[in-house]
C-alpha positions as CSV (number, residue, x, y, z in Angstrom):
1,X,22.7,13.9,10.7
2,X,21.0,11.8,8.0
3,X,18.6,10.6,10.5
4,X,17.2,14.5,11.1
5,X,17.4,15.3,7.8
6,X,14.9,12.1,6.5
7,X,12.8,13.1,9.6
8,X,12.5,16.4,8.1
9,X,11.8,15.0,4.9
10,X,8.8,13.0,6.4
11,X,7.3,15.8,8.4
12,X,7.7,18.4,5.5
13,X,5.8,15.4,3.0
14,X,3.1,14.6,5.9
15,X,2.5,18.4,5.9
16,X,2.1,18.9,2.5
17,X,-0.4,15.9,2.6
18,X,-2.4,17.8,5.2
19,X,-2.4,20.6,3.3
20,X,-3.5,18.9,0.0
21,X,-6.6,17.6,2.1
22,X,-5.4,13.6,1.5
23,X,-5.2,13.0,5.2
24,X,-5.6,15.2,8.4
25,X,-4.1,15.5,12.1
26,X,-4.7,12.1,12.9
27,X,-2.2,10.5,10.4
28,X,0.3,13.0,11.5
29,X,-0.2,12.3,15.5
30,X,-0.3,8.0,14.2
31,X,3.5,9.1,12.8
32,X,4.8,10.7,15.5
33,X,3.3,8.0,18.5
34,X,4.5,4.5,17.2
35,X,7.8,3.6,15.9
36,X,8.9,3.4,12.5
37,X,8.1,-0.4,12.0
38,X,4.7,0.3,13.4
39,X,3.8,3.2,11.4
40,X,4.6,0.8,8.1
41,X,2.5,-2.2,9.0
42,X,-0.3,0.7,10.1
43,X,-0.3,2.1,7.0
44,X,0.2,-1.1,4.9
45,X,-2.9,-2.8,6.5
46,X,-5.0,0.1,6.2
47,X,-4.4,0.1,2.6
48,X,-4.8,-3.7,1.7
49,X,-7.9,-3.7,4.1
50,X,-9.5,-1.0,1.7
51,X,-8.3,-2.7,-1.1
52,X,-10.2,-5.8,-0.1
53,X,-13.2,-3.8,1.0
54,X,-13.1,-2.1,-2.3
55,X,-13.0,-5.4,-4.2
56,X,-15.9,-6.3,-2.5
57,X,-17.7,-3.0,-3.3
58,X,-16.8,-3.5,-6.9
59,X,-18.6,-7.3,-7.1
60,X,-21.5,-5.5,-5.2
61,X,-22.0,-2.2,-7.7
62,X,-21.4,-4.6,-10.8
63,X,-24.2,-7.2,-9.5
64,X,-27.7,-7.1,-11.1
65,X,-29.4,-6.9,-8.1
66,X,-28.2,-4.1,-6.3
67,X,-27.9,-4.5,-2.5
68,X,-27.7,-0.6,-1.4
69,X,-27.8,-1.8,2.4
70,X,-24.7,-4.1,1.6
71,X,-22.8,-1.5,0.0
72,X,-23.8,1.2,2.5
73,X,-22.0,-1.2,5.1
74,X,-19.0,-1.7,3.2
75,X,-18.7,1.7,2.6
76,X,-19.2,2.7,6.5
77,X,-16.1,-0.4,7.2
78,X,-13.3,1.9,4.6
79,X,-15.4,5.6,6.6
80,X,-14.4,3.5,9.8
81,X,-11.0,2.7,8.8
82,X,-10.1,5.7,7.1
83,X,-10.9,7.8,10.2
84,X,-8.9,5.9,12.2
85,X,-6.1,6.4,10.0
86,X,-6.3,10.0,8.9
87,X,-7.1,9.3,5.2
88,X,-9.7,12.7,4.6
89,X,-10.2,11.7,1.3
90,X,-11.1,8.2,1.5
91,X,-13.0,9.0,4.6
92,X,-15.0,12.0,2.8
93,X,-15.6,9.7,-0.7
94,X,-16.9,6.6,1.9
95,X,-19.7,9.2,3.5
96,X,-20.6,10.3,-0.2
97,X,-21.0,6.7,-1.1
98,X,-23.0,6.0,2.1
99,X,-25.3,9.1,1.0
100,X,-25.6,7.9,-2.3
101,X,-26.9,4.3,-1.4
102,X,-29.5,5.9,1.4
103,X,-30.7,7.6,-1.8
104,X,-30.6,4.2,-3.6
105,X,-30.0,5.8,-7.2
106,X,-27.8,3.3,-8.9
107,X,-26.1,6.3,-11.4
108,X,-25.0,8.1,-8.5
109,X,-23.9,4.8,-6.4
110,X,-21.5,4.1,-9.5
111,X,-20.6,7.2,-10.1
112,X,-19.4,7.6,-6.3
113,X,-18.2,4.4,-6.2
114,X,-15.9,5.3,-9.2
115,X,-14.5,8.8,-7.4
116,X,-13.7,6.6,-4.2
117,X,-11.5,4.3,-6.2
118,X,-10.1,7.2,-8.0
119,X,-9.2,8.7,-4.0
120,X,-8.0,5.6,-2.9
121,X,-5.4,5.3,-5.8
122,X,-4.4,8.7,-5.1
123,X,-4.6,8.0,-1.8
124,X,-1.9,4.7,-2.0
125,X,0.2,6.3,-4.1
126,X,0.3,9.3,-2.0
127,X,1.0,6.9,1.4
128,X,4.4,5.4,-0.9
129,X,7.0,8.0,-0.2
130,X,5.5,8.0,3.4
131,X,6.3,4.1,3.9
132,X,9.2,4.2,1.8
133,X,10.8,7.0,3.8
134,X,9.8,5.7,7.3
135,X,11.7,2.5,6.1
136,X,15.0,4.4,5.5
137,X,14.5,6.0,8.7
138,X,14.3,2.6,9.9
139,X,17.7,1.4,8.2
140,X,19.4,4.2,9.3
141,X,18.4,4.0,13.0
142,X,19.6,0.1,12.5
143,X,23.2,0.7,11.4
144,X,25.8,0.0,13.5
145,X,27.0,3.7,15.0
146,X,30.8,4.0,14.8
147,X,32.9,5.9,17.3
């Protein structure tokens, strides 16, 4: 019983993400293919790959000599890996960086660069409840059934 009801919980959450724009189909279909412990390490690596991409970004805008190739790449790595994932936001403020650096304005580069870390906070806090309720899932399926 507990184990419908927290599945519930999860589809009713991933559906309210959808609708809020922060991810699409595809992170709903990555939910429902792989197991629980799967979907966690999915969804953990996706965010501490960005993380890391973004880090690199930041050292890149903040640099003298701006290297708008360099950042268009790093930028295409987190459009990549968002897509993969389901993340529309993240996915959508990577192409808008990527724009901006074919345009090579630096205002516009930082100012995009700034609204993609602003999405990808959103964005982490928003994939929380998801690994957090996958992991209960997870407990629950483990405990010992008693009949």
């Amino acid at each position: 019983m507990a184990l419908s009801i927290l599945k519930g919980l999860l589809q009713d959450y991933v559906q309210s993400l959808i609708e809020e724009r922060i991810v699409n189909e595809r992170f709903s279909q990555i939910l429902t293919k792989f197991e629980e412990p799967d979907c966690v390490q999915l969804i953990n690596i996706y965010l501490r790959d960005v993380e890391s991409i973004l880090s690199e970004l930041s050292i890149t805008v903040d640099s003298l000599d701006l290297d708008f190739s360099k950042l268009s790449l790093l930028a295409d790595k987190i459009e990549k890996k968002s897509t993969r994932i389901g993340a529309q936001h993240m996915k959508l403020a990577a192409t808008r960086l990527i724009e901006a650096c074919d345009k090579e304005d630096q205002k516009i580069v930082s100012q995009d660069f700034n609204w993609m870390k602003h999405e990808f906070t959103i964005t982490q806090n928003k994939f929380q409840p998801v690994i957090q309720m996958e992991q209960r899932i997870l407990r629950v399926m483990s405990k010992p059934k008693y009949t």
